[in-house]
N, C-alpha and C positions, 0 to 999 in steps of 0.2 A: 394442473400444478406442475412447477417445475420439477424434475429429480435433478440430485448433482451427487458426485464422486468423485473423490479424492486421490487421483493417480502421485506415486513416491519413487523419485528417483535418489535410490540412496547413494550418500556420501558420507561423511564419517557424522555419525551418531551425537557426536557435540556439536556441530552448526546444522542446525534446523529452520530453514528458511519457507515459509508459507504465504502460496502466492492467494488471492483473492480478486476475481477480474471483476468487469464490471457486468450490466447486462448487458451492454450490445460491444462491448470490448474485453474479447479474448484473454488468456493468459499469451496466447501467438501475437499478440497486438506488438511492436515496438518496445511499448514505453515498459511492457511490463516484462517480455520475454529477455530484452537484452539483459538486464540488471540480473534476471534469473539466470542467464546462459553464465557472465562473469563471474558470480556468486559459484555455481555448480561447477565453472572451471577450478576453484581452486577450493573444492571439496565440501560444499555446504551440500546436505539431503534437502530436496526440493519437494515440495507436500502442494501440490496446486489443485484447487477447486475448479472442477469439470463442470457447466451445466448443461443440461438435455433442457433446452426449452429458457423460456424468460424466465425468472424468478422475479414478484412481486418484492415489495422490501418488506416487509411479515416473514416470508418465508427467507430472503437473504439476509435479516437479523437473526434467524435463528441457525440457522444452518454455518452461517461465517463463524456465531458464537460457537457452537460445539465444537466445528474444525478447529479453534485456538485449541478451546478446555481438552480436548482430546490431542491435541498435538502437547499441549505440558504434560497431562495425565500420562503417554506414551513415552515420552522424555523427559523427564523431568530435572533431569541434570545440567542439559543442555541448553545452549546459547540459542534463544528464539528470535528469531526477526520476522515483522509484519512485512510484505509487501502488497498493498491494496489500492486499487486504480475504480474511482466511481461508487459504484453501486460497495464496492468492498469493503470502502471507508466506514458501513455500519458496521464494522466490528472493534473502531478506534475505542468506544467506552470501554470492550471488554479486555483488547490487550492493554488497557491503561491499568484496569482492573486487575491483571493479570502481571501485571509488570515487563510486557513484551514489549520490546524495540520496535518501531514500526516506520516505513517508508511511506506517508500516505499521500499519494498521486489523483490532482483531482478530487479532493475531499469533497462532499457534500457540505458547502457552509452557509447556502443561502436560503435552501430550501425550506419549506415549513414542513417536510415529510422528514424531516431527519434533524430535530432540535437537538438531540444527545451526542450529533457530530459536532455541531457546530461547537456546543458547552463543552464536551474533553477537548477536542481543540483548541480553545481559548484556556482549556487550565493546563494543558502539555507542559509550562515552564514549573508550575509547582507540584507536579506529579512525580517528578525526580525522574521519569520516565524517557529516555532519547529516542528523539522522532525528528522526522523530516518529512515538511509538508512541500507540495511540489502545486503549481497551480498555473495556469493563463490567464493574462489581465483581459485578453476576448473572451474568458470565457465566466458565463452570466453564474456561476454554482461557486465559482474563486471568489475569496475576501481578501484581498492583499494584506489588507490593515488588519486585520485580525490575526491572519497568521505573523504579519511580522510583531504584534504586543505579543503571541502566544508563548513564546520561550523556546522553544522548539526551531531546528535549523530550519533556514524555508527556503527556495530557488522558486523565483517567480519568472517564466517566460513573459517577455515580452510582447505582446501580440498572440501569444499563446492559444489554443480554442481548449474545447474539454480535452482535443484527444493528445494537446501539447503541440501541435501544429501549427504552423504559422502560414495562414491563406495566403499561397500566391508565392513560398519564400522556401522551397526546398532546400536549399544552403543554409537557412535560419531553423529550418524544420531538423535538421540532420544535426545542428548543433545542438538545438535543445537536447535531442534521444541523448547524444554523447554526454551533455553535463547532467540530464538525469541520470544515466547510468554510473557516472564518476560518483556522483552524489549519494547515491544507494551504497555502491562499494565501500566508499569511504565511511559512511555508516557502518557497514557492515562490519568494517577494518575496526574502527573505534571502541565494537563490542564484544567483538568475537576473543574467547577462550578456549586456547587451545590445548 
């Protein structure tokens, strides 16, 4: 079984930002580290899930859950935002639940191993909840249509693959990372209390 840990780079106590990777895509991956590097430049504490090994989705449903509930329970004053790439995306029910902000990269929407992604996904607009779904039309686990009925802001790459890449197109590939990371920021801009 997997273990994972929760490494904290503090910044000021009211933006609490928590990263969520996936299984085989790091919180070091691109899509997930830049949006956390901009975020932690201008003072958000960064709460990022570490795994030792793969985690099955049993075990990254439970463990993604507790990281939110214990990241409110520790702060509970504070301005939360989700940032979750893949695999991370199982914890969309609970920050809806939760009423956390979330940036969710690559959702899980197509799979029959994660029906409770794809369902708070599609109710993101009447959750009152702000979220940003991110996705590639290459890539087979994106629903474009869905997210864009979901209510929720969505940047869909083009040619996109899971990992936001665009085979064959590193000028295309270096755009996307910069408009997902605008796109997070700006999220982040629109919530954060200072």
């Amino acid at each position: 079984m997997a273990d994972s840990r929760v490494l904290v780079d503090d910044g000021e106590a009211g933006l609490v930002l928590t990263v969520l990777p996936g299984v085989g895509y790091t919180a070091e991956g691109p899509v997930l580290a830049r949006p956390a590097e901009a975020l932690r430049a201008v003072g958000w504490t960064l709460r990022t899930v570490v795994w030792d090994g793969r985690p099955d989705f049993d075990v990254a449903r439970r463990v993604y859950a507790d990281v939110l509930r214990d990241g409110v329970a520790a702060a509970p004053d504070a301005t939360h935002l989700v940032l979750a790439k893949s695999l991370g995306t199982l914890a969309l029910p609970v920050a809806v639940e939760l009423g956390l902000v979330g940036a969710w990269l690559t959702p899980l929407l197509t799979t029959d191993r994660a029906p409770e992604v794809r369902d708070a996904a599609a109710g993101l607009g009447t959750s009152g909840v702000p979220a940003l779904l991110v996705g590639g039309t290459a890539d087979g686990l994106w629903d474009g249509a869905l997210a864009a009925a979901s209510g929720a802001r969505v940047l869909e790459v083009d040619g996109g693959d899971h990992s936001l890449e665009v085979d064959g197109d590193p000028g295309r590939t270096a755009q996307a990372l910069a408009g997902v990371t605008a796109a997070v920021v700006d999220l982040a801009g629109a919530v954060a209390v200072r």
